[in-house]
C-alpha positions in Angstrom: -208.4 38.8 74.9 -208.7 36.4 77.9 -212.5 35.8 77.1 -211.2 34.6 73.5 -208.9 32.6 75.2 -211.1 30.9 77.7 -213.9 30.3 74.9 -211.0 28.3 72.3 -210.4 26.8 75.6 -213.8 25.5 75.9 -213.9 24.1 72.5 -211.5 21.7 72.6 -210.7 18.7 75.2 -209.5 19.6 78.6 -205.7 19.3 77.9 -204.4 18.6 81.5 -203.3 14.8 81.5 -203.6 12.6 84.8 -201.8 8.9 83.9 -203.3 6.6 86.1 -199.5 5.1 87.5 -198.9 9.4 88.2 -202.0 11.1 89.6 -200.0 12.8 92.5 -197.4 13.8 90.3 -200.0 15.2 87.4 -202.1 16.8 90.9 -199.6 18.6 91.5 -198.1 19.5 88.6 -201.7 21.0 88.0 -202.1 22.6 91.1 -199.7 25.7 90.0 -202.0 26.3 87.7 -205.4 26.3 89.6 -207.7 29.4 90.7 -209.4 28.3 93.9 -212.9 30.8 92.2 -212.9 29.4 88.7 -212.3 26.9 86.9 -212.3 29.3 83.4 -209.4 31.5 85.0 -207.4 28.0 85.8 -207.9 27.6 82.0 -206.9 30.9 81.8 -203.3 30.5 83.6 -202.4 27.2 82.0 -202.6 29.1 78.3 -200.4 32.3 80.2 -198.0 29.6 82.0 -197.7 27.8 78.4 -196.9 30.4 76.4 -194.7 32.3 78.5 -192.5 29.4 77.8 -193.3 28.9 74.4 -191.8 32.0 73.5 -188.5 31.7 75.3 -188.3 28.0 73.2 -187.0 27.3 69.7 -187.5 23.7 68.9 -190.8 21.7 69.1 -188.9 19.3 71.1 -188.5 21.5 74.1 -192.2 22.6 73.7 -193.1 19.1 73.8 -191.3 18.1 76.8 -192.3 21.0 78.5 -195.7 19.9 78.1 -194.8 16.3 79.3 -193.2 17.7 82.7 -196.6 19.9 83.4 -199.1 16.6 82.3 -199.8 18.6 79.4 -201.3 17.3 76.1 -198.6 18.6 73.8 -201.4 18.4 70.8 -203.8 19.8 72.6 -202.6 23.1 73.9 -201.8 23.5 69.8 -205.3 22.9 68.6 -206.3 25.0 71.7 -203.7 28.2 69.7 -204.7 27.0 66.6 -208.8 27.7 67.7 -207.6 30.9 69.4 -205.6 32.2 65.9 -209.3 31.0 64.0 -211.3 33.3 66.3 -209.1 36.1 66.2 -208.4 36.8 62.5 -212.5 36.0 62.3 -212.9 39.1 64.8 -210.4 40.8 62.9 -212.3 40.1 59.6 -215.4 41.7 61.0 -213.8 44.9 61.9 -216.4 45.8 64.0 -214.7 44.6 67.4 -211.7 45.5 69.5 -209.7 43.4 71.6 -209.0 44.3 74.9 -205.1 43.6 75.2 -204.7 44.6 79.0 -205.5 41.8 81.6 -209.8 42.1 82.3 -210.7 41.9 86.3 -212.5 38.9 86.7 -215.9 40.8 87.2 -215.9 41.5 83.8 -214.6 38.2 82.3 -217.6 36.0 84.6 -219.8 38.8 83.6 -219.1 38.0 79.9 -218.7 33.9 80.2 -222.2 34.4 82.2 -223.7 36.1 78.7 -223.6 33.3 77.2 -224.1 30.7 79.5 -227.0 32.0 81.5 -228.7 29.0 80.8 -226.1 27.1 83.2 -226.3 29.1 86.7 -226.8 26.8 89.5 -227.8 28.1 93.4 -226.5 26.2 96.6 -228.0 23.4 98.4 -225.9 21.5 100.6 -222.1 20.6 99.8 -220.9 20.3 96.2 -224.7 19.9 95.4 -226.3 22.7 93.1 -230.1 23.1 91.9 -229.6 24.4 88.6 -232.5 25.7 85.6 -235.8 23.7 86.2 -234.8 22.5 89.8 -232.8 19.7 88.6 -230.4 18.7 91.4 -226.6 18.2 90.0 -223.1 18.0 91.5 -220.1 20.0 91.3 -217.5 17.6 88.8 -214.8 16.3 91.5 -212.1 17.9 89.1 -213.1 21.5 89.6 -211.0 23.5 91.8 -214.6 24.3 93.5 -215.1 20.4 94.4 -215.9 20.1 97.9 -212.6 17.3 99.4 -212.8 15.3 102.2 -215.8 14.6 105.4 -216.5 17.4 107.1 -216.2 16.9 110.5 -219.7 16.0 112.7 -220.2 15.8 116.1 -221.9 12.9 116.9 -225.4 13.2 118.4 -226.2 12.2 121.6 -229.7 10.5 123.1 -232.1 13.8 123.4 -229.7 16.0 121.9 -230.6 18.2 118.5 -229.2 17.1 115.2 -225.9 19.5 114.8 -226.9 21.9 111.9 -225.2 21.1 108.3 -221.3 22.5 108.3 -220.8 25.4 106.8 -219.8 25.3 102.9 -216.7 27.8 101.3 -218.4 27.0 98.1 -220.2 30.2 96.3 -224.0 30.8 96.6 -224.0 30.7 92.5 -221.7 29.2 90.1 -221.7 29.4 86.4 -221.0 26.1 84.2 -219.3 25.9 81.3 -220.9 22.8 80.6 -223.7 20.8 82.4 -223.4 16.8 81.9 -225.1 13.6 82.5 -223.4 10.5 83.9 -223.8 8.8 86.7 -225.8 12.0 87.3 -226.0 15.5 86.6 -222.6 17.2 87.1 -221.3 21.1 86.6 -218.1 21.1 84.7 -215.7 24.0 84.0 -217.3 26.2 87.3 -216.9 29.7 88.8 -219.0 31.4 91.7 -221.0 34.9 90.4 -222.9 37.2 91.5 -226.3 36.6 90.9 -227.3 40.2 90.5 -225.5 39.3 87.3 -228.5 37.4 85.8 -231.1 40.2 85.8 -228.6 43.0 84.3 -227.9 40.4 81.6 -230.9 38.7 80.9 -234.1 40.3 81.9 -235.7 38.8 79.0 -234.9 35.2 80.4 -236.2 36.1 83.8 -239.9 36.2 85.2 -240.9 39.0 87.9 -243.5 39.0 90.1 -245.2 40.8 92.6 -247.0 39.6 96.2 -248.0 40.8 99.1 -248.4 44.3 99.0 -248.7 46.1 102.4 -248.7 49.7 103.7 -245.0 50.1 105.6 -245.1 52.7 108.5 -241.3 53.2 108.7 -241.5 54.0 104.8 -244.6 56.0 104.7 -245.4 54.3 101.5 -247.1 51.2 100.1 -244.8 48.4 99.6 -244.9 44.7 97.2 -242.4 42.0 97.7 -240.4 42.2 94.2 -240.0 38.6 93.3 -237.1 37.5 90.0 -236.7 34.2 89.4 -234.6 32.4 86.2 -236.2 28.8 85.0 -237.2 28.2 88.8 -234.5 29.6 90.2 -235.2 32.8 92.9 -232.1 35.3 91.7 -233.5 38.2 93.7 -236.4 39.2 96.3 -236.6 42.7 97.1 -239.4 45.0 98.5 -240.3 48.0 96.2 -242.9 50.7 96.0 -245.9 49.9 94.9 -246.7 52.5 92.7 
């Protein structure tokens, strides 16, 4: 059920309003609402937040001021149901799938977003910066919960003294996009960090492996290759394995 959710979600305009004369007050109105590991599970807690409310109210009038208090886009969240109704009476139609009524972990929701978006992983490179399919360098969008805020703090470098290495980043190794757009450049929108063990157990047939370097390992007593699995560029996994 949350997957449907999050996927009507997708489809429709982002409906958190931010009024330029208000942007603290729609900042924080959003922040309740925010999951500091993805942006699909924020999506996820406006829709629960919302309709817990909903259902307590009688009149369109409280549901519309309701929305108006949480910078909310009153039509919005109701084309967002209306989607969700369409996809579940089509799943309903089909007869063939069951919906899963009790709340998923969030394993298993990434793990089905990540399905069908495998084409939109993106590895770490330095601070709100990701190299995603075909090495294209992109950004983390500043409105995702996973958006890097604020300098970090440098020590300044003295005469003879060694660069200080690069600060150390909170942000997730891997992140899946829900959608990947060019601006002013390339930017991840809609984020969540996975693990990207994910990638081969869901789409082998979208990764390459390869195999170098074999060598005879004295500890293993065995002949050993360096196991090599990479997705449009990107390395997902390096292992060693038996040769054989």
């Amino acid at each position: 059920r949350e997957l449907l959710i999050i996927a009507a979600g997708l489809s429709i305009q982002d409906p958190r309003e931010r009024p330029l004369d208000q942007k603290d007050a729609a900042t924080a109105a959003h922040r309740k609402f925010t999951d500091p590991q993805s942006d699909f599970l924020s999506l996820l807690n406006i829709w629960n937040a919302v309709h817990d409310e909903w259902d307590r109210m009688r009149t369109q009038g409280q549901r519309r001021k309701f929305c108006r208090q949480h910078f909310l886009s009153y039509l919005r969240m109701r084309e967002w149901q209306d989607v969700y109704s369409q996809l579940h009476d089509a799943l309903d139609d089909m007869g063939t799938l069951k919906l899963n009524e009790s709340n998923a972990a969030y394993d298993a929701i990434h793990r089905s977003i990540l399905a069908g978006l495998i084409g939109h992983v993106a590895l770490f490179e330095e601070r709100n910066s990701y190299k995603s399919a075909g090495n294209r360098m992109g950004s983390v969008f500043p409105g995702s919960a996973l958006y890097a805020r604020g300098e970090p703090a440098r020590k300044p470098v003295r005469k003879g003294n060694k660069p200080p290495p690069k600060p150390k980043s909170n942000q997730p190794p891997w992140i899946v996009a829900g959608e990947i757009v060019e601006t002013s450049q390339l930017f991840a929108r809609t984020v969540a960090g996975i693990d990207p063990q994910w990638i081969f157990q869901l789409a082998p047939h979208c990764c390459k492996v390869t195999h170098q370097n074999p060598h005879w390992s004295a500890s293993a007593g065995n002949v050993l290759v360096e196991e090599i699995v990479t997705l449009q560029g990107l390395e997902v996994q390096r292992r060693k394995v038996a040769y054989g």
